[in-house]
mmCIF file as Biopython writes it, N, C-alpha, C and O atoms, coordinates in Angstrom:
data_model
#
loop_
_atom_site.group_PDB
_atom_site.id
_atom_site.type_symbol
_atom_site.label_atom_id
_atom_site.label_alt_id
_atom_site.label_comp_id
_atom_site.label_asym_id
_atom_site.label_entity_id
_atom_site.label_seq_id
_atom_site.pdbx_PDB_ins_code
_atom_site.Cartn_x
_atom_site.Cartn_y
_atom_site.Cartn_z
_atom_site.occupancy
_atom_site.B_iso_or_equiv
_atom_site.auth_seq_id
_atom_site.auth_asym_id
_atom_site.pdbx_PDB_model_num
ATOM 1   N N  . UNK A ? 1  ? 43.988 16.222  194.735 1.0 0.0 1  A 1 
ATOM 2   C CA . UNK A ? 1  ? 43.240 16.134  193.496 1.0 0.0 1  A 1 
ATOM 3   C C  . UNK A ? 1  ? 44.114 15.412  192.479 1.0 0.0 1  A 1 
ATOM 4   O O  . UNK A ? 1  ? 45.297 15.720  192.326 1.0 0.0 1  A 1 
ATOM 5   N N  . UNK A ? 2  ? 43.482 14.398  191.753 1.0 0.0 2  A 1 
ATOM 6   C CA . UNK A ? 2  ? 44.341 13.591  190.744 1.0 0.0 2  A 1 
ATOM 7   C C  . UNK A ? 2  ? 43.156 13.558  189.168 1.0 0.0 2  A 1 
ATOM 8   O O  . UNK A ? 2  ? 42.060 13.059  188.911 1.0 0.0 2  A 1 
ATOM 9   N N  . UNK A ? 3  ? 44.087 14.326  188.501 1.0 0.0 3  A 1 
ATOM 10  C CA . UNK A ? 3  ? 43.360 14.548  186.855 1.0 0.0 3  A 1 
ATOM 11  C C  . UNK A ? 3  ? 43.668 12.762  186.780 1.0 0.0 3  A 1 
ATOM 12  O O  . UNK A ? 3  ? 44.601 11.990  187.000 1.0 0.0 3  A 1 
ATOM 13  N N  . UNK A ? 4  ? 42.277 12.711  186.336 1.0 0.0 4  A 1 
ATOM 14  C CA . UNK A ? 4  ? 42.167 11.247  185.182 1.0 0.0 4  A 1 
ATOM 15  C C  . UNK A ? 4  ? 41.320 11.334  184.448 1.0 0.0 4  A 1 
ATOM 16  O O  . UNK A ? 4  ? 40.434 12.177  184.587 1.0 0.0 4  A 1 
ATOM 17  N N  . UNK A ? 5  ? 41.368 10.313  183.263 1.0 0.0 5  A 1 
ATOM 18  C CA . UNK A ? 5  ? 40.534 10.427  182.102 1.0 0.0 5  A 1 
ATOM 19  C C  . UNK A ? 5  ? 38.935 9.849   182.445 1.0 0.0 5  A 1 
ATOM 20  O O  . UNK A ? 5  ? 38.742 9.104   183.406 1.0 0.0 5  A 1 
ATOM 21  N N  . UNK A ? 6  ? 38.092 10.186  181.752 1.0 0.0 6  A 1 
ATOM 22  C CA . UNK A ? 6  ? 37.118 9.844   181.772 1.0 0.0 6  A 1 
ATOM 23  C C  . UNK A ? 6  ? 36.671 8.414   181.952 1.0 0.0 6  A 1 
ATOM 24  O O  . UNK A ? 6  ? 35.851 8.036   182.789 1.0 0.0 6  A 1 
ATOM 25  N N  . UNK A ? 7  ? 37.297 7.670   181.081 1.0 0.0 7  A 1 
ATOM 26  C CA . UNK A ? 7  ? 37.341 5.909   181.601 1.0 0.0 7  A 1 
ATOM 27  C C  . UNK A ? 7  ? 37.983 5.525   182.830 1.0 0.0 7  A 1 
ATOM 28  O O  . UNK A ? 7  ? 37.222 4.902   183.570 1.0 0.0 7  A 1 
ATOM 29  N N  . UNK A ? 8  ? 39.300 5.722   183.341 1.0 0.0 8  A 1 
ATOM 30  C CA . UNK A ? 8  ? 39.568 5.605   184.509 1.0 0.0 8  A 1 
ATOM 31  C C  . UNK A ? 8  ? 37.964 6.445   185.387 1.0 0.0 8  A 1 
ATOM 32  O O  . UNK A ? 8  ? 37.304 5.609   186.004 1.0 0.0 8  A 1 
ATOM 33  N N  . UNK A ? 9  ? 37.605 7.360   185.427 1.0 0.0 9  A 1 
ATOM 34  C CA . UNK A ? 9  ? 36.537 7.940   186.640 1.0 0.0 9  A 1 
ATOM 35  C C  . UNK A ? 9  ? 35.745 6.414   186.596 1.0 0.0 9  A 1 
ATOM 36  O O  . UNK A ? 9  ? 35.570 5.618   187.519 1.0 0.0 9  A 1 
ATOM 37  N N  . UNK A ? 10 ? 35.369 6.335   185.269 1.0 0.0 10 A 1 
ATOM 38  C CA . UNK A ? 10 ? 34.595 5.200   185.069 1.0 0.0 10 A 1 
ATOM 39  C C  . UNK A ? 10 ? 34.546 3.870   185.653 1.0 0.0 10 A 1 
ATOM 40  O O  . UNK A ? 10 ? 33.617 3.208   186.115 1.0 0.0 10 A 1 
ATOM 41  N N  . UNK A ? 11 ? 35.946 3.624   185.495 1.0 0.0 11 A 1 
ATOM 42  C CA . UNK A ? 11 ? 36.011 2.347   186.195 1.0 0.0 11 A 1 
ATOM 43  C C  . UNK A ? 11 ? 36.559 2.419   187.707 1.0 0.0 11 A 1 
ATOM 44  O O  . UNK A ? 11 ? 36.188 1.583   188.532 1.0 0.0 11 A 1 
ATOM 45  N N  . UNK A ? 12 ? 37.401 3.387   188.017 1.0 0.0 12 A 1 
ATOM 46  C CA . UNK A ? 12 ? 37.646 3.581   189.247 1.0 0.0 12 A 1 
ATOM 47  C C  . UNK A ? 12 ? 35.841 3.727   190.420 1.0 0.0 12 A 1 
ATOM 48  O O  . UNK A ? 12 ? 35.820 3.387   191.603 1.0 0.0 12 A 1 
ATOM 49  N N  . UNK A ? 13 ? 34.258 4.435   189.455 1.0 0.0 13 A 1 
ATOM 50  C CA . UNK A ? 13 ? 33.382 5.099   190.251 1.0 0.0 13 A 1 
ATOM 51  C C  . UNK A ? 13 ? 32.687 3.334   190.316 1.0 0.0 13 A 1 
ATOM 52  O O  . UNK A ? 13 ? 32.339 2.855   191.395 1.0 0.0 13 A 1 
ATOM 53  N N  . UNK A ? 14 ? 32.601 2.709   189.270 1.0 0.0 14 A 1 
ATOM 54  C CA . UNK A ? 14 ? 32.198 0.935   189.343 1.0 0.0 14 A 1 
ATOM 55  C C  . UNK A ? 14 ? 32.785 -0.147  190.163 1.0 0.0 14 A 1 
ATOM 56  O O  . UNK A ? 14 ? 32.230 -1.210  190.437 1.0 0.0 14 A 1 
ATOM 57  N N  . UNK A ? 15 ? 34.193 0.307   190.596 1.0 0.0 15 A 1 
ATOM 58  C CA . UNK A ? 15 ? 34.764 -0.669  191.481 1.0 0.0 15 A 1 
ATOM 59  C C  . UNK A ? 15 ? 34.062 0.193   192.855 1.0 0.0 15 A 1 
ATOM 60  O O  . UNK A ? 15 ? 33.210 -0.442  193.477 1.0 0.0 15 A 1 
ATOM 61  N N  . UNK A ? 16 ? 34.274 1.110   193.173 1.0 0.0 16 A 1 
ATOM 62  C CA . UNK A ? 16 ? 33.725 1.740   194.477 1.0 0.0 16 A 1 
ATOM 63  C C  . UNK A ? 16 ? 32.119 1.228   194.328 1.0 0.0 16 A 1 
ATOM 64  O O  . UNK A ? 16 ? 31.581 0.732   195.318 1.0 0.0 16 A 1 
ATOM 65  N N  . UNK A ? 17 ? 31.616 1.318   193.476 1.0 0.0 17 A 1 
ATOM 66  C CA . UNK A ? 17 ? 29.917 0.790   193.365 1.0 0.0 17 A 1 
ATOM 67  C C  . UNK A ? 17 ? 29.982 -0.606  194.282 1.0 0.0 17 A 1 
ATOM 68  O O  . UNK A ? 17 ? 29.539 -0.783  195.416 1.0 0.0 17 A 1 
ATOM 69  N N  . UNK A ? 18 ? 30.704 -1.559  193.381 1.0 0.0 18 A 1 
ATOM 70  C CA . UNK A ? 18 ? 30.482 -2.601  193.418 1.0 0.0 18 A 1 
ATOM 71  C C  . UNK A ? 18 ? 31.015 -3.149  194.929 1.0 0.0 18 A 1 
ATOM 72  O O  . UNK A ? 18 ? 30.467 -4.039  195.578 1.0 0.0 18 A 1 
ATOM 73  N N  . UNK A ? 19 ? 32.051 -2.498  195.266 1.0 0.0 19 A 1 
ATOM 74  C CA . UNK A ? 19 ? 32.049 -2.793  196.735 1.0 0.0 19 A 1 
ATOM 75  C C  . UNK A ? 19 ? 31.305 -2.171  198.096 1.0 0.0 19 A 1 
ATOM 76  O O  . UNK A ? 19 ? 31.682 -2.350  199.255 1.0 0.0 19 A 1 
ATOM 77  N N  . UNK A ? 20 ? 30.216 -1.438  197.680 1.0 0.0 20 A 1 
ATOM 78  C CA . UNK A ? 20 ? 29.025 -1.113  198.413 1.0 0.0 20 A 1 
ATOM 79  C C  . UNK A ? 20 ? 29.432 0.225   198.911 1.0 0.0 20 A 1 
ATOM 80  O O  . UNK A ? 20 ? 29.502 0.417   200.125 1.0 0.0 20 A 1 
ATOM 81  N N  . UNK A ? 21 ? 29.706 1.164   198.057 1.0 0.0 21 A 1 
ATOM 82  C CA . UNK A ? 21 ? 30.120 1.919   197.779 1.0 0.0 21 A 1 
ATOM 83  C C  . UNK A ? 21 ? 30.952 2.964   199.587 1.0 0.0 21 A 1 
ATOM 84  O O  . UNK A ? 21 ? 30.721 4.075   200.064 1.0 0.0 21 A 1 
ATOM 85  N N  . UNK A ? 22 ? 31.670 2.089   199.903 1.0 0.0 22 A 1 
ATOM 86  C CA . UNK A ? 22 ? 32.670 2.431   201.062 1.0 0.0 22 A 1 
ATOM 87  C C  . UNK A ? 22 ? 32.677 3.992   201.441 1.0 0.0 22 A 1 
ATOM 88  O O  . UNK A ? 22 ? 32.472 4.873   200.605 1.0 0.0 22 A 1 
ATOM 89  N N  . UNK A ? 23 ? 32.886 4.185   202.536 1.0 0.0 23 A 1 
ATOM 90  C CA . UNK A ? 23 ? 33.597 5.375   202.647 1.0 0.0 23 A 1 
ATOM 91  C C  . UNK A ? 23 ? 35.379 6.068   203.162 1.0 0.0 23 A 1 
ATOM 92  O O  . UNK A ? 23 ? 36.038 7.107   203.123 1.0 0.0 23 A 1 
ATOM 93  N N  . UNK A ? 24 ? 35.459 4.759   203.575 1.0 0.0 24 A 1 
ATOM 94  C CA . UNK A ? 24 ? 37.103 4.219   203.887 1.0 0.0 24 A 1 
ATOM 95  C C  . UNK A ? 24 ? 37.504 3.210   203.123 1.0 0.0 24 A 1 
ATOM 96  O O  . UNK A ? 24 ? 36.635 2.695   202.420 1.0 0.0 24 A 1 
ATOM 97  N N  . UNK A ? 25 ? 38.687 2.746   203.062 1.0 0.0 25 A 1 
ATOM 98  C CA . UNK A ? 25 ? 39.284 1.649   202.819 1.0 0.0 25 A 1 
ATOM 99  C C  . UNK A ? 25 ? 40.137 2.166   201.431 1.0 0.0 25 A 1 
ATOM 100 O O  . UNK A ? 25 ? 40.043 3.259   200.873 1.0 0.0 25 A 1 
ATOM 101 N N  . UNK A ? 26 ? 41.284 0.619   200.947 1.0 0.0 26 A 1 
ATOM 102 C CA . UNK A ? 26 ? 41.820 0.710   199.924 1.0 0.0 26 A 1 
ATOM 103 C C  . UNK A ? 26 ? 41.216 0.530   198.673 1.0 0.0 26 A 1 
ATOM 104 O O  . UNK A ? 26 ? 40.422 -0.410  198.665 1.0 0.0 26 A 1 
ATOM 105 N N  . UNK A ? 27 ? 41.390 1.385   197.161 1.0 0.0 27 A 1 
ATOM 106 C CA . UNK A ? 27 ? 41.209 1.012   196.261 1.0 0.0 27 A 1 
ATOM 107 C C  . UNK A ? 27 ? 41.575 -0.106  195.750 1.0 0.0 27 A 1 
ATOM 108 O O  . UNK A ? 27 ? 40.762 -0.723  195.063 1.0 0.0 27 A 1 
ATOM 109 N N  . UNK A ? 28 ? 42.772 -0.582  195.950 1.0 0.0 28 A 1 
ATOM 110 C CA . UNK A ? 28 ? 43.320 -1.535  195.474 1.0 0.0 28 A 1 
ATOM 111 C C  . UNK A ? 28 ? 43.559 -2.278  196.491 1.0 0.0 28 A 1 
ATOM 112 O O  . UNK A ? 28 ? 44.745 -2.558  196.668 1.0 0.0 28 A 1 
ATOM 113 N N  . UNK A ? 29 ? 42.628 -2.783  197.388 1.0 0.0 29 A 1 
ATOM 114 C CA . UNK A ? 29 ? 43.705 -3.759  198.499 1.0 0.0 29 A 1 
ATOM 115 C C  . UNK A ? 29 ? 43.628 -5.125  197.793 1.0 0.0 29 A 1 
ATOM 116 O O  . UNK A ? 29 ? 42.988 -5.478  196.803 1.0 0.0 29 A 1 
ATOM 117 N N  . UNK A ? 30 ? 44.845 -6.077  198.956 1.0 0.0 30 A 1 
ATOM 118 C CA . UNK A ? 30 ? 45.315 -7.485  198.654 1.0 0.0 30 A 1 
ATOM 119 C C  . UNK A ? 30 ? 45.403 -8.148  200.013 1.0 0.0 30 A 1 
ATOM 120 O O  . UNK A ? 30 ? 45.315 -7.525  201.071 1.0 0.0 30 A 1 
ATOM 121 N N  . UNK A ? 31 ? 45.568 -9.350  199.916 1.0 0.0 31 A 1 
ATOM 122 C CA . UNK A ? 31 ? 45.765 -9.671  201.237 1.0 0.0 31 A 1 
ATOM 123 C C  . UNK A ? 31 ? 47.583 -10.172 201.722 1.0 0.0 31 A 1 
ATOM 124 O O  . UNK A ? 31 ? 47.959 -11.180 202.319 1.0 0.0 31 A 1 
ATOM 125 N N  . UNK A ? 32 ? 48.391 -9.003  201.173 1.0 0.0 32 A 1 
ATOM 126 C CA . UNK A ? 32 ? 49.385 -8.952  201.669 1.0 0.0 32 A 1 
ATOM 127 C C  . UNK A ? 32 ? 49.574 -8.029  202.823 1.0 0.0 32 A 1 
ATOM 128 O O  . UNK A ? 32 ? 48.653 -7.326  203.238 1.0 0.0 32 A 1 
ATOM 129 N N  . UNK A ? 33 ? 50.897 -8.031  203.398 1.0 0.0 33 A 1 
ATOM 130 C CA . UNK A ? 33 ? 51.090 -7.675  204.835 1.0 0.0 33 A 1 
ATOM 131 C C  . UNK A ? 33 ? 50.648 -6.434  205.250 1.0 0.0 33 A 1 
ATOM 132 O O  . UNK A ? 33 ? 50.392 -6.174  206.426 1.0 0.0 33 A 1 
ATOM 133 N N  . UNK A ? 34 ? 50.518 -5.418  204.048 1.0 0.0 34 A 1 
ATOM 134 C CA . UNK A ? 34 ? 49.465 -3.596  203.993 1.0 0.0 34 A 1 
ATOM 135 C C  . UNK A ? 34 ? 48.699 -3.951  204.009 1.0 0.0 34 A 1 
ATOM 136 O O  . UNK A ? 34 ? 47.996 -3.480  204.903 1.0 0.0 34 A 1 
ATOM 137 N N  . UNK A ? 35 ? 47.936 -5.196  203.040 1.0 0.0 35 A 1 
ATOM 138 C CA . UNK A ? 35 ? 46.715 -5.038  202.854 1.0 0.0 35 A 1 
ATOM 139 C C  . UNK A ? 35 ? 46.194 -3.805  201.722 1.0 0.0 35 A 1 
ATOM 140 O O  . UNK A ? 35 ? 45.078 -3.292  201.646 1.0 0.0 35 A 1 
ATOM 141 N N  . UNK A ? 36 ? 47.025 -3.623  201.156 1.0 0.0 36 A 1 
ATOM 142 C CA . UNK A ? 36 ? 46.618 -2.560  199.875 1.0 0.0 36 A 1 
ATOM 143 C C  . UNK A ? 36 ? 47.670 -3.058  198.865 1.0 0.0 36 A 1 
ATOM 144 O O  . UNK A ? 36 ? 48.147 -4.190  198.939 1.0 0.0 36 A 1 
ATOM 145 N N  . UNK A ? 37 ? 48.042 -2.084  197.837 1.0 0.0 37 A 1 
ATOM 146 C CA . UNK A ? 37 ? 49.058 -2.825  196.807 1.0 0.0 37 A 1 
ATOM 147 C C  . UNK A ? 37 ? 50.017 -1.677  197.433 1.0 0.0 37 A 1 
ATOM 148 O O  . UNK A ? 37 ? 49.739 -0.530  197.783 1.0 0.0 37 A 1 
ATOM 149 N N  . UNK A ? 38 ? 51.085 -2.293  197.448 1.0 0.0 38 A 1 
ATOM 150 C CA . UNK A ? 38 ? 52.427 -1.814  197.866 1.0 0.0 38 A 1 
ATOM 151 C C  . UNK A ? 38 ? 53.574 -1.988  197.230 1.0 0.0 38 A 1 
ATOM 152 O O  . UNK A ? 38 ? 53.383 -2.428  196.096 1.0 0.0 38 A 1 
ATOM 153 N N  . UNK A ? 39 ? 54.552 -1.843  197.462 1.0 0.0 39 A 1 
ATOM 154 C CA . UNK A ? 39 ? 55.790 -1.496  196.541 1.0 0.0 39 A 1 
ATOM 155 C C  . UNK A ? 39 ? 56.163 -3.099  196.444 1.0 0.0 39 A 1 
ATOM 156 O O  . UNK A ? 39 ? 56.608 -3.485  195.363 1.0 0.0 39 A 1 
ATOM 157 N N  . UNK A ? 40 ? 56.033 -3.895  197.335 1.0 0.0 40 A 1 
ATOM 158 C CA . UNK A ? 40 ? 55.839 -5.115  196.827 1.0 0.0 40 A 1 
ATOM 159 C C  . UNK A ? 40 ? 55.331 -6.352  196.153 1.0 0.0 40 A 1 
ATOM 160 O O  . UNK A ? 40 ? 55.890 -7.189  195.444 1.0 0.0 40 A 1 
ATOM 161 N N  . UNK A ? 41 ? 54.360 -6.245  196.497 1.0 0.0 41 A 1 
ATOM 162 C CA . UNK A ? 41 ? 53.321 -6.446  195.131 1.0 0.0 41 A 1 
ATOM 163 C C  . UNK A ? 41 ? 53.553 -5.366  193.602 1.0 0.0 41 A 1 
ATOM 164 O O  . UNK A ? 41 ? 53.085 -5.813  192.555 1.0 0.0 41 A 1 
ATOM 165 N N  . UNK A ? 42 ? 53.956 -4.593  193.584 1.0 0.0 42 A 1 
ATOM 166 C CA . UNK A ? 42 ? 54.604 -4.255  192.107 1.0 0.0 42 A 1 
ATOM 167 C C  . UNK A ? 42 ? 55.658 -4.557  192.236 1.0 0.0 42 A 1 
ATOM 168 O O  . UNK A ? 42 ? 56.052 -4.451  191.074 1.0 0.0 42 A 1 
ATOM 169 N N  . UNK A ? 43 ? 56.220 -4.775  192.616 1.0 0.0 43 A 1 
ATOM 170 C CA . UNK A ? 43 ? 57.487 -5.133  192.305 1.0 0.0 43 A 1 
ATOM 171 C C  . UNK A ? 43 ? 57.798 -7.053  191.679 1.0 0.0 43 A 1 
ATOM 172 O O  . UNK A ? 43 ? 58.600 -7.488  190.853 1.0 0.0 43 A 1 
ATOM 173 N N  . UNK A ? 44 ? 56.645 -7.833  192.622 1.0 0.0 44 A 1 
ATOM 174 C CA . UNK A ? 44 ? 56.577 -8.887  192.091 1.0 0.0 44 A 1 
ATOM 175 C C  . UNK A ? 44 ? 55.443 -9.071  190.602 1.0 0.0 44 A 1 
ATOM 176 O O  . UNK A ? 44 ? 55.492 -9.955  189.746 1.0 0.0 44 A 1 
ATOM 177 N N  . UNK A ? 45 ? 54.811 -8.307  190.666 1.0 0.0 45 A 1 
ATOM 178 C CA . UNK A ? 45 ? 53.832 -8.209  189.653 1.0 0.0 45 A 1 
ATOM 179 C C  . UNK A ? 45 ? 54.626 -8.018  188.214 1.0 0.0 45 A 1 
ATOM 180 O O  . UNK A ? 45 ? 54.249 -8.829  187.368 1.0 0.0 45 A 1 
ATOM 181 N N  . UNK A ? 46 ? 55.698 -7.058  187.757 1.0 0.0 46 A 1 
ATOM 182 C CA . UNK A ? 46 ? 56.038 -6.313  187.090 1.0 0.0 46 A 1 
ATOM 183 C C  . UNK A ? 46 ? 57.163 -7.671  186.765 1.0 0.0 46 A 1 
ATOM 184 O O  . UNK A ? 46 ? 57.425 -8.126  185.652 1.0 0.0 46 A 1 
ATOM 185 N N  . UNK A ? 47 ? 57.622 -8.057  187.877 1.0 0.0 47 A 1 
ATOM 186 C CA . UNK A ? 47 ? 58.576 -9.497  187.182 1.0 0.0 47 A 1 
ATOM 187 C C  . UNK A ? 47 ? 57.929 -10.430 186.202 1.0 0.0 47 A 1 
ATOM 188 O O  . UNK A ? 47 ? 58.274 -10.770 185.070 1.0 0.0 47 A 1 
ATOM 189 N N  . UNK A ? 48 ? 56.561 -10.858 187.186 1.0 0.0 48 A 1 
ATOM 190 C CA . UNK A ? 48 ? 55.560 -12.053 186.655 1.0 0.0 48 A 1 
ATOM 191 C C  . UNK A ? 48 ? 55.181 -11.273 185.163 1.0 0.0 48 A 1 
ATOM 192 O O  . UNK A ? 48 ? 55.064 -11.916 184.120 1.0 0.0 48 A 1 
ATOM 193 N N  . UNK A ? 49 ? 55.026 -9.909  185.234 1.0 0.0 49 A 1 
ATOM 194 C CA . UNK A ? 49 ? 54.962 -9.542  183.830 1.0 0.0 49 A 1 
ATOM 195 C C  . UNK A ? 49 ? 56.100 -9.373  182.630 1.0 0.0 49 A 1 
ATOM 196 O O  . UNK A ? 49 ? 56.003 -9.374  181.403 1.0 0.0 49 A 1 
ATOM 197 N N  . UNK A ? 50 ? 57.026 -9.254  183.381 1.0 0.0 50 A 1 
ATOM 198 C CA . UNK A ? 50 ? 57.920 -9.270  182.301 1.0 0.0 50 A 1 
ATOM 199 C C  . UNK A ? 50 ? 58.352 -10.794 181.795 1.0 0.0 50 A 1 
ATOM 200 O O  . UNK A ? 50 ? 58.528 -11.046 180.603 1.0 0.0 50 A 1 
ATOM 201 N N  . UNK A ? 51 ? 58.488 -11.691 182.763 1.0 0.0 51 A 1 
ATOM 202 C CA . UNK A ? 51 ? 58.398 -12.988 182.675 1.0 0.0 51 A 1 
ATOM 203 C C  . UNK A ? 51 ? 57.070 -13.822 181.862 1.0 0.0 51 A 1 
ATOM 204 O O  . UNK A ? 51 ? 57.275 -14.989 181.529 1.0 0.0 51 A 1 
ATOM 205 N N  . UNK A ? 52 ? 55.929 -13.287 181.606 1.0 0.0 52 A 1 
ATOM 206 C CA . UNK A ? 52 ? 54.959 -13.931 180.910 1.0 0.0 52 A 1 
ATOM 207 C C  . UNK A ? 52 ? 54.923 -13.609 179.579 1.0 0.0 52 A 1 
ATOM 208 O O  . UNK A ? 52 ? 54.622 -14.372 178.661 1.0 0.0 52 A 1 
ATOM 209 N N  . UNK A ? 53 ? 55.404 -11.851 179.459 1.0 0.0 53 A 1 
ATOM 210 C CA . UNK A ? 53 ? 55.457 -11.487 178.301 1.0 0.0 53 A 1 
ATOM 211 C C  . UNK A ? 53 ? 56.519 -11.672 177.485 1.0 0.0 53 A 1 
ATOM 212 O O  . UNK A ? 53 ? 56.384 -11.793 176.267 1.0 0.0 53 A 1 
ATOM 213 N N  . UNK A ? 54 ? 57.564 -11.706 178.040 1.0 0.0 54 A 1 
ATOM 214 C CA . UNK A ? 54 ? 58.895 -11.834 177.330 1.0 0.0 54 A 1 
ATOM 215 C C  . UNK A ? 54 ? 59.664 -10.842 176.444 1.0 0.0 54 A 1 
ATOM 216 O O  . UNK A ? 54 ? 60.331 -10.833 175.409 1.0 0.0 54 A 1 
ATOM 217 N N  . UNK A ? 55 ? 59.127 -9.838  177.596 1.0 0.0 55 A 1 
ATOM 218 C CA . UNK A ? 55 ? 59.233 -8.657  177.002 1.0 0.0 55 A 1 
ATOM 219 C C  . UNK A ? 55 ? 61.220 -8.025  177.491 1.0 0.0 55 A 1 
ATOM 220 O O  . UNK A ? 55 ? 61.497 -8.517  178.584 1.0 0.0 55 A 1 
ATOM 221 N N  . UNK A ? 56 ? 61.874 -7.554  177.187 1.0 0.0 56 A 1 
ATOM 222 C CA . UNK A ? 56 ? 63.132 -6.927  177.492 1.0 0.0 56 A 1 
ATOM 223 C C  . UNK A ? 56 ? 62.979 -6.569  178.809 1.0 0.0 56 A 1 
ATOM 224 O O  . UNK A ? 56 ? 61.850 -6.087  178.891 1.0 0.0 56 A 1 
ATOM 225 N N  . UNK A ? 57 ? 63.643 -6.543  180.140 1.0 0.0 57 A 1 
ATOM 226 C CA . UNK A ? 57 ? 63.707 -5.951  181.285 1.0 0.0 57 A 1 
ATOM 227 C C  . UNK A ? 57 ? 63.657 -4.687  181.148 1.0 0.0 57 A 1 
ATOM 228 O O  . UNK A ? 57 ? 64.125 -4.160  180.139 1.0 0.0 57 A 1 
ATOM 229 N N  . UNK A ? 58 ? 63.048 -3.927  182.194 1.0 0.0 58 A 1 
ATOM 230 C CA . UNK A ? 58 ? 63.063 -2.280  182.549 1.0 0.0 58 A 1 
ATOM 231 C C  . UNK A ? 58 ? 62.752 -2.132  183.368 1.0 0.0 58 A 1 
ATOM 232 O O  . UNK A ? 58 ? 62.204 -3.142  183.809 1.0 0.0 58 A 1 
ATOM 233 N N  . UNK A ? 59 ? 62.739 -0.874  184.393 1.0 0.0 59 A 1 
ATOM 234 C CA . UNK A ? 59 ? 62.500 -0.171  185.531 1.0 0.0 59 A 1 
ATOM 235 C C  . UNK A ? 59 ? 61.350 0.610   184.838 1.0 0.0 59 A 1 
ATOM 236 O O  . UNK A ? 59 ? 61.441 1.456   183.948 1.0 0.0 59 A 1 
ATOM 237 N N  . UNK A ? 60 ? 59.916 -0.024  185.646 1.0 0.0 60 A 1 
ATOM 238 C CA . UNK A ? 60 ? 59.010 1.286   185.477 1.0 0.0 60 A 1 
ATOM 239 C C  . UNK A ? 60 ? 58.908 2.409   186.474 1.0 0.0 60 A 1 
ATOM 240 O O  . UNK A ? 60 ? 59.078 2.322   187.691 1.0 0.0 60 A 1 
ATOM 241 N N  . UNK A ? 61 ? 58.639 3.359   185.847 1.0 0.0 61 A 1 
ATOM 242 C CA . UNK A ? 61 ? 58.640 4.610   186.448 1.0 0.0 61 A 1 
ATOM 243 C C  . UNK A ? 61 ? 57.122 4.830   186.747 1.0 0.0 61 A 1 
ATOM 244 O O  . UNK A ? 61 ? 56.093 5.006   186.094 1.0 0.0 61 A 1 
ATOM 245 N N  . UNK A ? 62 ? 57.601 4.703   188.436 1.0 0.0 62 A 1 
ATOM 246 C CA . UNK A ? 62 ? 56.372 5.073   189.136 1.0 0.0 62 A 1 
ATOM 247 C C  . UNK A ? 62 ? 56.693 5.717   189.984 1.0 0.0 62 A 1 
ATOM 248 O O  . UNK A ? 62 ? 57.715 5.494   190.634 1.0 0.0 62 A 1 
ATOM 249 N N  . UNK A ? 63 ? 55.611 7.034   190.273 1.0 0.0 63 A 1 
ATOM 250 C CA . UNK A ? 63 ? 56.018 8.006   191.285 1.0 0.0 63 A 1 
ATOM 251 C C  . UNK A ? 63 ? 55.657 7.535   192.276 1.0 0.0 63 A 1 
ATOM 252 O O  . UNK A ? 63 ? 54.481 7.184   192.377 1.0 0.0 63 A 1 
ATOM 253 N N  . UNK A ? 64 ? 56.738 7.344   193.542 1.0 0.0 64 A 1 
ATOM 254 C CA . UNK A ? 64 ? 56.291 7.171   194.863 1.0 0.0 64 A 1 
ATOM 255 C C  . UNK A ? 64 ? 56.485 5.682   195.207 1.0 0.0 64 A 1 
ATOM 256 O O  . UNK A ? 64 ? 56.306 5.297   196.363 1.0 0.0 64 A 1 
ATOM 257 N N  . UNK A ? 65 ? 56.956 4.590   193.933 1.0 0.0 65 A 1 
ATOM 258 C CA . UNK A ? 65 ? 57.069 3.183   194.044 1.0 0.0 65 A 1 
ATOM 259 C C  . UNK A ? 65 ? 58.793 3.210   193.725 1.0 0.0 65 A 1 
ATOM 260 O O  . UNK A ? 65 ? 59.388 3.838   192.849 1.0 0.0 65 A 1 
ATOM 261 N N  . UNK A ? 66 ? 59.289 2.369   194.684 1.0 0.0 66 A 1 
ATOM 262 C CA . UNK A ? 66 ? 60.947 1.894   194.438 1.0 0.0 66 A 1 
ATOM 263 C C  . UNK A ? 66 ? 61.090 0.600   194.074 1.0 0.0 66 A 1 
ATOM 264 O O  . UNK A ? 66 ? 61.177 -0.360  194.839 1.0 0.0 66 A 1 
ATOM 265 N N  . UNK A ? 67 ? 61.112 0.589   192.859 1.0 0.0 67 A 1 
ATOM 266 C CA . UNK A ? 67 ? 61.204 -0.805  192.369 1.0 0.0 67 A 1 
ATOM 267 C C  . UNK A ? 67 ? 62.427 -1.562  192.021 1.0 0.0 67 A 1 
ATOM 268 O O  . UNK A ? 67 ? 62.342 -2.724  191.624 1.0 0.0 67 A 1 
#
């Protein structure tokens, strides 16, 4: 069980809509080597973001991701 807010249900219950509403598969897949988002794809994501924004470097804290 994972508490989320009412907008996340929201948009998390519209992406499941919109992909014909599944009964398997990833929420988030990609067409990298999982095939879902993985510690690599954040890990490159979070560069391309810090790099677009120009924001100060940091380690985000994500449970269960080693970045």
């Amino acid at each position: 069980m994972l508490p989320i807010t009412p907008r996340v249900h929201a948009l998390l219950t519209a992406r499941w809509e919109a992909a014909g509403k599944p009964s398997a598969g990833w929420v988030f897949p990609n067409g990298g080597k999982f095939g879902h988002f993985s510690e690599d794809v954040a890990k490159d994501q979070h560069k391309k973001a810090l790099d677009d924004s120009r924001v100060e470097a940091f380690v985000p804290k994500c449970s269960g991701l080693r970045l």
